[in-house]
C-alpha positions in Angstrom: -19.2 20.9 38.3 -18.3 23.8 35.7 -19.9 23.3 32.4 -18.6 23.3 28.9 -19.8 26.2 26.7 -22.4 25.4 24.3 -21.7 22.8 21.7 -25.0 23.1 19.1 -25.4 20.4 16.5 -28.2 20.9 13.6 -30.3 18.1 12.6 -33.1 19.7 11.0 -33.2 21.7 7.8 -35.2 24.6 6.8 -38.8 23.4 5.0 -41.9 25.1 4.4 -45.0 22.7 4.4 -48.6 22.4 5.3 -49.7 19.1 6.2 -53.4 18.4 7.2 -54.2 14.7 8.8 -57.5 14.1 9.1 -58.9 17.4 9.8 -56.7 18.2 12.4 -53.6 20.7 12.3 -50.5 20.8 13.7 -47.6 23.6 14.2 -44.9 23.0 11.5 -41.6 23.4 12.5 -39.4 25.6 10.4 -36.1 25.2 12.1 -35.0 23.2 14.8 -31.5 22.6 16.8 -30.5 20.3 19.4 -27.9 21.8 22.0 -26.3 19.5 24.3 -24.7 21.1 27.4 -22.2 19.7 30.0 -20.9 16.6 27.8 -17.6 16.4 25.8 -15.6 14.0 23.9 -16.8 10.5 22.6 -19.5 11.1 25.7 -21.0 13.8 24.0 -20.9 12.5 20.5 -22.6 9.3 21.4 -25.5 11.5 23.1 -25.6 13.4 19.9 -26.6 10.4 18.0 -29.3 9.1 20.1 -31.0 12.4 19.9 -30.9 12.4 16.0 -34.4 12.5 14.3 -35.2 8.9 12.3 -35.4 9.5 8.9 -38.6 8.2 8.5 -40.1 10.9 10.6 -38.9 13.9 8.4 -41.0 14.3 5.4 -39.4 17.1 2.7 -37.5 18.4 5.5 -40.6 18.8 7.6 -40.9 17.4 11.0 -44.0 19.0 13.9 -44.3 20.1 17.2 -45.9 17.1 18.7 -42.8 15.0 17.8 -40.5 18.0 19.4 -42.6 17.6 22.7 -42.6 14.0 22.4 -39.0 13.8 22.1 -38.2 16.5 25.2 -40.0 13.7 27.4 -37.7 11.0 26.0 -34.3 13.3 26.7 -33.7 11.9 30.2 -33.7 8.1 29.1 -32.0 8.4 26.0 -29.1 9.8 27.6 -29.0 7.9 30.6 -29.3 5.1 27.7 -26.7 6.8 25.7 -24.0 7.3 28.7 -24.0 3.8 30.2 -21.1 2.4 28.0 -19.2 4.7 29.6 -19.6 4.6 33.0 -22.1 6.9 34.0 -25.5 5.6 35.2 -26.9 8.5 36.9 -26.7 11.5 35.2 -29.0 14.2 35.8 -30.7 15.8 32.4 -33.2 18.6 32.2 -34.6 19.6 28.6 -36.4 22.7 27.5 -38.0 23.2 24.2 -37.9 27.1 23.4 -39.2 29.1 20.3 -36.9 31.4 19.6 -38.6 32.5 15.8 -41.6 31.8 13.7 -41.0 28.2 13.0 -37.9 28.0 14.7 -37.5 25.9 18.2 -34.2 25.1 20.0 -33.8 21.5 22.1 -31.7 22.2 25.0 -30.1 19.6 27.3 -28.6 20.3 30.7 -26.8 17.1 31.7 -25.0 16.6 34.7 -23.0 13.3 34.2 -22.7 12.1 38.0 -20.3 9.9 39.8 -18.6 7.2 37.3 -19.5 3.5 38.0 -15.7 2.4 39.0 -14.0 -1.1 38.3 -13.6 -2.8 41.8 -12.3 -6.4 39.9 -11.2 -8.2 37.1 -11.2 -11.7 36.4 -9.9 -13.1 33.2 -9.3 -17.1 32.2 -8.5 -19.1 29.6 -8.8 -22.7 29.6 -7.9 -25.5 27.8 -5.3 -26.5 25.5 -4.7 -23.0 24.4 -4.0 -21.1 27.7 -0.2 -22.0 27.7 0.0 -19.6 24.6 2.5 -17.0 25.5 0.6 -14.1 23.5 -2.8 -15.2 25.3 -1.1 -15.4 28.6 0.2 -11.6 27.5 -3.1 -10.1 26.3 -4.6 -11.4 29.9 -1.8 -9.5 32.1 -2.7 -6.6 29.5 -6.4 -6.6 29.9 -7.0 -2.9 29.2 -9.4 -2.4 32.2 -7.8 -2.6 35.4 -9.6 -2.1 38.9 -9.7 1.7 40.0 -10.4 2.4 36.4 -14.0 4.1 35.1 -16.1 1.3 33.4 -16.4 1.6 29.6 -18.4 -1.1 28.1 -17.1 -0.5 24.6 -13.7 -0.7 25.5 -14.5 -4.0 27.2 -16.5 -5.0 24.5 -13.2 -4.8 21.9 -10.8 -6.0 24.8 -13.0 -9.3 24.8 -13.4 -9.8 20.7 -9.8 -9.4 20.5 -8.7 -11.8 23.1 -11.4 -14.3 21.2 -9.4 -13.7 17.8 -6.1 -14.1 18.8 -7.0 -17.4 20.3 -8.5 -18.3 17.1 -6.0 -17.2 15.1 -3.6 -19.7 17.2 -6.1 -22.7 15.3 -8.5 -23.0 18.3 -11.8 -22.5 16.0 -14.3 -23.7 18.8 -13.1 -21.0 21.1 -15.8 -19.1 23.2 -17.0 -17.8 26.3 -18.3 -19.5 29.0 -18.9 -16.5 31.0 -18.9 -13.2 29.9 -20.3 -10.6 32.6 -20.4 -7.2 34.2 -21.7 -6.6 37.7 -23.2 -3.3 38.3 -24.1 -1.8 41.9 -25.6 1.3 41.4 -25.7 1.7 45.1 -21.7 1.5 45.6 -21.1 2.3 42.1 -18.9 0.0 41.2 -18.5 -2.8 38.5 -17.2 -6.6 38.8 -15.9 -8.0 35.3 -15.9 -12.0 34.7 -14.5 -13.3 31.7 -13.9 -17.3 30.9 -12.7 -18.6 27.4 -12.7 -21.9 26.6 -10.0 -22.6 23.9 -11.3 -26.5 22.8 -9.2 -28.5 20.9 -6.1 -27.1 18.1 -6.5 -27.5 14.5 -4.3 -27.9 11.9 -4.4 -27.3 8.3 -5.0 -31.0 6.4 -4.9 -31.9 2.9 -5.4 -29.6 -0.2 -7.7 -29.8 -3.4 -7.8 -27.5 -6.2 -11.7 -27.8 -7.9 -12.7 -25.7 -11.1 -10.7 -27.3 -14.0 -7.8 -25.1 -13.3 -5.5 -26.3 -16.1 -2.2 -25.7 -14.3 0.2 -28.5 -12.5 -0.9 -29.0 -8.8 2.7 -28.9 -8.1 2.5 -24.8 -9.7 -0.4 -24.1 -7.5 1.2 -25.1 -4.5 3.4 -22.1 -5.0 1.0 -20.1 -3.9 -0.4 -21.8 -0.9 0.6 -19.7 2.7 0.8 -22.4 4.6 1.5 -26.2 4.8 -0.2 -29.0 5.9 0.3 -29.8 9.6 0.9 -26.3 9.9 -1.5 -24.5 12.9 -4.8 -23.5 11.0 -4.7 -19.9 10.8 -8.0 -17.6 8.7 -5.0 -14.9 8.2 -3.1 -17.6 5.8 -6.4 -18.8 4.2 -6.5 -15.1 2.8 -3.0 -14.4 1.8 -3.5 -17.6 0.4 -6.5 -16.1 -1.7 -4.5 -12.9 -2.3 -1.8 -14.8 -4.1 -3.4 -16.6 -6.4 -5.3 -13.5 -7.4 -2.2 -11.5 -7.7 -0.9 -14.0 -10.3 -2.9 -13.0 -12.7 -3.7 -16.3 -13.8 -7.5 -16.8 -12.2 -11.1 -14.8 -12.8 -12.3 -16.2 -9.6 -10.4 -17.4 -7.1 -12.2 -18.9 -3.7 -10.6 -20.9 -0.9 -12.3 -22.5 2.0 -11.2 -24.3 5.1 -13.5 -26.9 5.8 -13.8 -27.5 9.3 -16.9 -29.9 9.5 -14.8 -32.1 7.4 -12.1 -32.0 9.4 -10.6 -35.4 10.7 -8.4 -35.9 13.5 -8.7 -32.1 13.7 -7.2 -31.9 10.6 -8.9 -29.4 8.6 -9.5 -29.5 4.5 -8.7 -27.1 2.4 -11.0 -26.8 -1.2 -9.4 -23.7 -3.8 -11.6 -23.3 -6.5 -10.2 -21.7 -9.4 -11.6 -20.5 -12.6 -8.2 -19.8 -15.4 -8.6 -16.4 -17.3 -7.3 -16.7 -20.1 -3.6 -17.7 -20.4 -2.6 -16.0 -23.9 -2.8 -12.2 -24.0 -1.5 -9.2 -26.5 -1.2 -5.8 -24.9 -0.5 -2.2 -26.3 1.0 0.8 -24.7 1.6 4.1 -25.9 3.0 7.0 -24.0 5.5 9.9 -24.2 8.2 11.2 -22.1 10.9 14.3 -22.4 13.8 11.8 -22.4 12.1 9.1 -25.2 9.5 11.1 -27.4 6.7 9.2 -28.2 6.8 5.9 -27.5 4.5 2.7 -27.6 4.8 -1.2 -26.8 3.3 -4.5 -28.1 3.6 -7.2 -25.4 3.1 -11.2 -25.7 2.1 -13.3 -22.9 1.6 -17.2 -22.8 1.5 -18.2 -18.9 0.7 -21.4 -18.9 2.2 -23.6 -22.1 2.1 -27.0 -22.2 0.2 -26.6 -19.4 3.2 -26.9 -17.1 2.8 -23.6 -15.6 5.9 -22.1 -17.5 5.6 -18.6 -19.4 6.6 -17.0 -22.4 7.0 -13.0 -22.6 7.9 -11.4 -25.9 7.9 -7.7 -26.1 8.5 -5.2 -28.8 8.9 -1.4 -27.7 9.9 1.7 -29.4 10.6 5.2 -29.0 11.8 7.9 -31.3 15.7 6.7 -29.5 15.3 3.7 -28.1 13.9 0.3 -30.0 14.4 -3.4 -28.4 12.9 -6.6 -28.9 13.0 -9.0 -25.9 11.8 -12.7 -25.8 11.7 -14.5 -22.2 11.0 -18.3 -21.3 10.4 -18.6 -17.7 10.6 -21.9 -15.6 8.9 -21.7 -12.4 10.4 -23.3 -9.3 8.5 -25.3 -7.0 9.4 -23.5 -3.9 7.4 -20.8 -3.8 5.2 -18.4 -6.2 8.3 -15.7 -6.8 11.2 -18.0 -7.4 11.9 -18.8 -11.1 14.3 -19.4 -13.6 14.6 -18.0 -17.4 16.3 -17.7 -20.2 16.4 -14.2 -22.3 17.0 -13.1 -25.9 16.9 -9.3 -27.3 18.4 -7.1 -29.1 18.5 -3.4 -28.4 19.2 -0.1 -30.3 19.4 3.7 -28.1 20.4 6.3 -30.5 21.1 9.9 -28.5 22.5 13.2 -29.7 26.3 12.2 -28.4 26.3 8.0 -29.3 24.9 5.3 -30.8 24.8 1.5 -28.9 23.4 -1.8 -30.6 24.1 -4.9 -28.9 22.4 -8.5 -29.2 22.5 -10.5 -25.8 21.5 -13.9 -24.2 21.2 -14.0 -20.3 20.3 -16.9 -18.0 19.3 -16.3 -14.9 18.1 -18.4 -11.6 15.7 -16.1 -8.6 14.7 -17.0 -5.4 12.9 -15.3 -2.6 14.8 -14.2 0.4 12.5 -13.3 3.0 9.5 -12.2 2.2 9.8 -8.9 0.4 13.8 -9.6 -1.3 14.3 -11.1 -5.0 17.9 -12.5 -5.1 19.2 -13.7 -8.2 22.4 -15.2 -10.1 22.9 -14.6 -14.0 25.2 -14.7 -16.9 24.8 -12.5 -19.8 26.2 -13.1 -22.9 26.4 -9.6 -25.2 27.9 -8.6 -28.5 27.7 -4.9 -28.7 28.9 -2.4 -31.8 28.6 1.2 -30.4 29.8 4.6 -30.8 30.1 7.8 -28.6 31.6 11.2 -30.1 34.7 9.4 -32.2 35.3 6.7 -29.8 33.6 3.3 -31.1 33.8 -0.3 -29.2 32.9 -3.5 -30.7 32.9 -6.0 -28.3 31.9 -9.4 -27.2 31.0 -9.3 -22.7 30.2 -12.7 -20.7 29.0 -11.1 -17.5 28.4 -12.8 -14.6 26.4 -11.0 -11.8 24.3 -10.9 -8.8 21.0 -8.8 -8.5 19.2 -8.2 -5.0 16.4 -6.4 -4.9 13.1 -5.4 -2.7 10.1 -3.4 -2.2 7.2 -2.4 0.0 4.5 0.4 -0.8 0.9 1.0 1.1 -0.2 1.5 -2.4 0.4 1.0 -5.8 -1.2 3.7 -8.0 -0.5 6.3 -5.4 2.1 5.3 -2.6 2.4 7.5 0.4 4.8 5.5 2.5 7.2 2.5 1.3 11.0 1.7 0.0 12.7 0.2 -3.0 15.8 -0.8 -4.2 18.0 -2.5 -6.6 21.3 -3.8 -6.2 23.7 -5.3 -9.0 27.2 -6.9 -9.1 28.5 -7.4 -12.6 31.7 -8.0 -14.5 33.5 -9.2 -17.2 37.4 -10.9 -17.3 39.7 -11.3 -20.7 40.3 -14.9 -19.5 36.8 -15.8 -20.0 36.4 -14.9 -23.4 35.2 -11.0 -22.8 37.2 -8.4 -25.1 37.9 -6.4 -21.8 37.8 -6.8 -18.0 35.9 -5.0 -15.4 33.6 -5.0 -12.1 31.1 -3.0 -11.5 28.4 -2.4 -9.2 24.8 -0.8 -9.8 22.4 0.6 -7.4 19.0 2.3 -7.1 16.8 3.1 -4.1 13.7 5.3 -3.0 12.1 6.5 0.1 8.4 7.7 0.6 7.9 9.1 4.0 4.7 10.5 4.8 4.6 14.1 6.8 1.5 16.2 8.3 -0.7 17.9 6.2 -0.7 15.0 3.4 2.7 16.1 2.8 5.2 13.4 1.5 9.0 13.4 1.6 10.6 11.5 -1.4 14.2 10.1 -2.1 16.0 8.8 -4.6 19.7 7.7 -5.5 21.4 6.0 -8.5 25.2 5.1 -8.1 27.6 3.1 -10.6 31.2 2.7 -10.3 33.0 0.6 -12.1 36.5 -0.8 -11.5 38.7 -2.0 -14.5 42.4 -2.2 -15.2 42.2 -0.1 -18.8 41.6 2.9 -19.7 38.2 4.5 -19.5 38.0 4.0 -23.4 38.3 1.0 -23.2 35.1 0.3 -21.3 32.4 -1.0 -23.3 29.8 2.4 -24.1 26.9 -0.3 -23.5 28.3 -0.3 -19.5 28.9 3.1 -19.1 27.5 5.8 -16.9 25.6 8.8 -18.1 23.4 11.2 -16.4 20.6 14.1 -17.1 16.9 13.8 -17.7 13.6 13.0 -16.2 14.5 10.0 -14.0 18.0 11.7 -13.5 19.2 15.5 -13.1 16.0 17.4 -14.1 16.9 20.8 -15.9 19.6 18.7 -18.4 18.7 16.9 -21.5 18.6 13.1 -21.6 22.0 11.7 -20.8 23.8 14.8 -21.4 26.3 15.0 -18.9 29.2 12.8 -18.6 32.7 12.9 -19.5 33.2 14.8 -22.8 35.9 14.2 -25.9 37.8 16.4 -27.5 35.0 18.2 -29.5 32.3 18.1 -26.5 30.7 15.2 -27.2 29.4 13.3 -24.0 30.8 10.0 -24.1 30.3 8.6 -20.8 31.9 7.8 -17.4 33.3 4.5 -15.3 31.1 6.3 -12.3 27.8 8.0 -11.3 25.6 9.1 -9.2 22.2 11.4 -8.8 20.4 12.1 -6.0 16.7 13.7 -5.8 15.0 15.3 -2.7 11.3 16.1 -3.7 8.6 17.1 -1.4 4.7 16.3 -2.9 1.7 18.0 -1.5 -1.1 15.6 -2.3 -4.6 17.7 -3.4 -7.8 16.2 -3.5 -7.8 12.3 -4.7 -5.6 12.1 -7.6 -3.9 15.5 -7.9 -0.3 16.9 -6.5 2.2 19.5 -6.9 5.7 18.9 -6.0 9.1 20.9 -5.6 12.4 18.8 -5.9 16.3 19.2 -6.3 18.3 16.9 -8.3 22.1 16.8 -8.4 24.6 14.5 -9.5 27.1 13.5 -12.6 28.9 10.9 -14.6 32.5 10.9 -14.0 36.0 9.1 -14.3 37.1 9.9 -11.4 36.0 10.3 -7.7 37.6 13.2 -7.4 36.1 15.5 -9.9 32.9 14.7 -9.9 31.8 18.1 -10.7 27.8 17.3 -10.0 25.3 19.1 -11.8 22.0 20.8 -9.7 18.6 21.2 -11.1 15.4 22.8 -9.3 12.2 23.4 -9.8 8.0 22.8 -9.3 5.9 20.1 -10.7 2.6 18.7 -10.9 1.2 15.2 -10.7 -1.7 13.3 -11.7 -2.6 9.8 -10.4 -4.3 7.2 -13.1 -4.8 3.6 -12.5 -1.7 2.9 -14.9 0.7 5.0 -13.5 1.4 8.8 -12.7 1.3 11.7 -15.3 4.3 14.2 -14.5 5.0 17.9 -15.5 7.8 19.6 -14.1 10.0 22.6 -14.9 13.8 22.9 -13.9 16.0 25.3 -13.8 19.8 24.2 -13.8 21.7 25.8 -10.4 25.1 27.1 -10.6 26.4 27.8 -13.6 26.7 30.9 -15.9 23.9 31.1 -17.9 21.5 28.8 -16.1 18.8 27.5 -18.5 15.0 25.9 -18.0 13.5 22.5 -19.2 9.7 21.1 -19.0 9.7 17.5 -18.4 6.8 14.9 -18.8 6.4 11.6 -18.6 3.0 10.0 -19.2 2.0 6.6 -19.7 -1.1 4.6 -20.7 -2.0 1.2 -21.4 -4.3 0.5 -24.6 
């Protein structure tokens, strides 16, 4: 057959040494390299590894002669050994040791492979109460070995552990094989495979105890459970189970066990042991962004008063524009652990160049999971607002009722390379229930991460909000209206600096928007990135002169456990005298 050109692979390093054993000397080898010849592929590799050196025979990079000799006579077996799992069984190898240098030796091995042992049947059974399962029937029609096909032992070996798991992930726990075998005939090379599962009896998940003085409700914990009793007993819920009590936030150590030699009437009990953390916590932030200046935050948490499982969240943040104080009571619901109610009180203050908006609000709202990745939620929002922009001033009482939707999914969270989000909001307001003005409006946000070759990431985002209202732009509340420009907006323009402008060029804000991004990130070692992106888009009155704005320009990006550190510089596209803008944004938690 032809052969492959030389593929060499080093194992030993160069060492100088003089080693004397009992009076007797031995040639020290100064440099030595294994090439194997006539082998490719996963073949090749797995040769490769039986022929490395065991550590414990190289002493400061010094192995001799006698062990180079010893392991020439060993070449045949070990890859006769080595080229079983796939197939081959009678491979012809010769090795030569040659000194090509003081010191220096090269292993070579010549290795014919032979005729492949070949699959001439397959038999595969499940019995018991779990062969009528549709997905076990499936994995046995798709049995990756078929007969004609060369015999590898290490696909057979995964083919035959996977078969086992799915039919334990179906709540068969005492599956296993009866017969498990491979028939080899080296004389008509060929290979008979025998497989027999025996399923045994279903279980089911039984009752649940929480251990550990966990101080919550049993009815809050059961929020988190994955399954419910009588429900097939499956390991893969046992650990999401796990996964979302730890992800509340609530528990040091979380540990949950299915008890199967308890298990009655195949009924398996479940034991969570839980140890609280503690349930009362302050926080600090500080950070700093183009749009806000320097900014910092001092956060409240009780999760867990009266011990009922219900939370309290009072945060204070401010900024060199922005300052709010927010205080949230939240009422869990039963159904699961995302689904909630709560009540809210704040008061808020943004003070830009162009306006000025203060408004005090109450807002009530009632979440529940649709799915298993969407938050949909109902809520009325009470608001009394006393704000300026340029000369035009509104002070004016809103009951807004709304719907929210919203959803998720990232592979990570400090440093996502492929996942959505997005948030959706109805809103409006109506004379006739009390509001000063009427209006509908609808809110949305999404972005895309889509991962390219090279550790190259595509990412897309897009803000829109139109608003629909019988009066004059004016009259629209400046708390509700649109503006655009800045770091989470059009890069190159200042913070919320474009919009629809009064008489002396004041931006005072539009009944629509929308701003689009397009950035491409080049990911660079663990935690480093550069990026190029294009923003465009505008706050407007009306559809039809929308007149959007365009930024460019380069960035870089650093990725901490609490969130990304931006730079970027912008250049505005487009008009007359186009001019440049760093951004940053930077957070940290104290």
């Amino acid at each position: 057959m032809d052969r492959l050109s030389p593929l060499t692979a080093n194992i030993f390093l160069i060492a100088l040494l003089c080693c004397c054993i009992s009076g007797t000397s031995y040639a020290q080898v100064k440099s030595a390299e294994i090439e194997i010849v006539g082998l490719d592929g996963p073949e090749r590799e797995n040769v490769g590894r039986a022929l490395e050196v065991p550590p414990d025979l190289i002493k400061e990079g010094i192995v001799d002669e006698a062990w180079l000799e010893r392991l020439k006579r060993q070449v045949p077996e070990k890859v006769r050994q080595a080229l079983e799992p796939f197939g081959y069984f009678t491979p012809t190898v010769v090795s030569t040791l040659e000194k090509s240098g003081v010191g220096t030796y090269r292993l070579r091995v010549e290795v014919e492979p032979g005729k492949p042992v070949l699959i001439t049947s397959v038999t595969v059974n499940v019995s018991g109460e779990g062969a009528l399962e549709a997905a076990i029937k499936e994995m046995i029609v798709d049995f990756p070995l078929r007969q004609g096909d060369r015999l590898r032992q290490d696909i057979y070996e995964g083919a035959k552990a996977d078969l086992e798991k799915k039919v334990v992930s179906f709540g068969y726990l005492d599956a296993a094989y009866s017969e498990h075998s491979i028939r080899v005939s080296l004389r008509e090379l060929s290979a008979s495979i025998s497989l027999t599962l025996e399923t045994g009896r279903q279980y089911r998940f039984g009752p649940v105890s929480f251990t550990g003085n966990p101080t919550y409700p049993e009815a809050f914990l059961q929020r988190y459970l994955a399954f419910k009793p009588g429900e097939v007993f499956s390991q893969e819920k046992l650990a999401r189970t796990q996964s979302n009590l730890i992800g509340a936030d609530r528990f040091k150590v979380v540990t949950v066990r299915g008890k199967k030699e308890a298990a009655v009437d195949d009924a398996v009990p479940v034991e969570i042991d839980l140890s609280p953390s503690l349930p009362k916590r302050l926080k600090f932030g500080i950070g700093y962004g183009t749009d806000t200046g320097l900014r910092g935050s001092v956060r409240y948490q009780d999760l867990n008063i009266g011990r009922l499982g219900h939370g309290l969240d009072a945060e204070l943040k401010v900024s060199e524009i922005f300052q709010g104080l927010g205080v949230r009571y939240v009422f869990p619901a039963k159904v699961d652990m995302k689904s909630f109610s709560s009540l809210k009180l704040g008061f808020e203050r943004e003070d830009t160049t162009d306006k000025l908006v203060e408004y005090v609000l109450v807002e009530g709202e009632h979440t529940r999971t649709i799915g298993r990745d969407i938050l949909g939620s109902v809520f009325v929002r009470l608001q009394q607002e006393d704000s300026s922009a340029g000369h035009q001033t509104t002070r004016s009482f809103l009951l807004m009722p709304g719907v929210r939707l919203s959803g998720h999914r990232y592979d990570d969270v400090i440093r996502p390379t492929r996942g959505f989000r997005y948030d959706l909001e109805v809103r409006g307001a109506d004379r006739s229930l009390g509001s000063g003005t009427s209006f509908l409006q609808f809110l949305g946000s999404g972005e895309l991460i889509v991962p390219l070759p090279q550790r190259v990431f595509l990412i897309t985002r897009m803000r829109l909000g139109t608003t629909t209202a019988h009066e004059s732009a004016e009259e629209l509340p400046i708390s509700v209206r649109f503006f655009a420009g800045g770091d989470n907006s059009v890069r190159g323009y200042r913070y919320q600096s474009l919009g629809p402008e009064d008489a002396d060029g004041k931006v005072v804000g539009g009944r629509h928007m929308i701003a689009g991004t397009v950035e491409v990130e080049k990911a660079l070692g663990k935690n480093w990135g550069i990026a190029v992106f294009y923003d465009t888009g505008n706050a407007f009155n009306n559809w039809s002169n929308m007149n959007a704005a365009q930024g460019a320009g380069i960035g870089g990006r650093y990725y901490t456990p609490v969130g990304p550190i931006r730079l970027d510089l912008a250049r505005q596209i487009s008009v007359r005298e186009p001019d440049y803008r760093i951004h940053v944004t930077m957070g940290l938690d104290l």
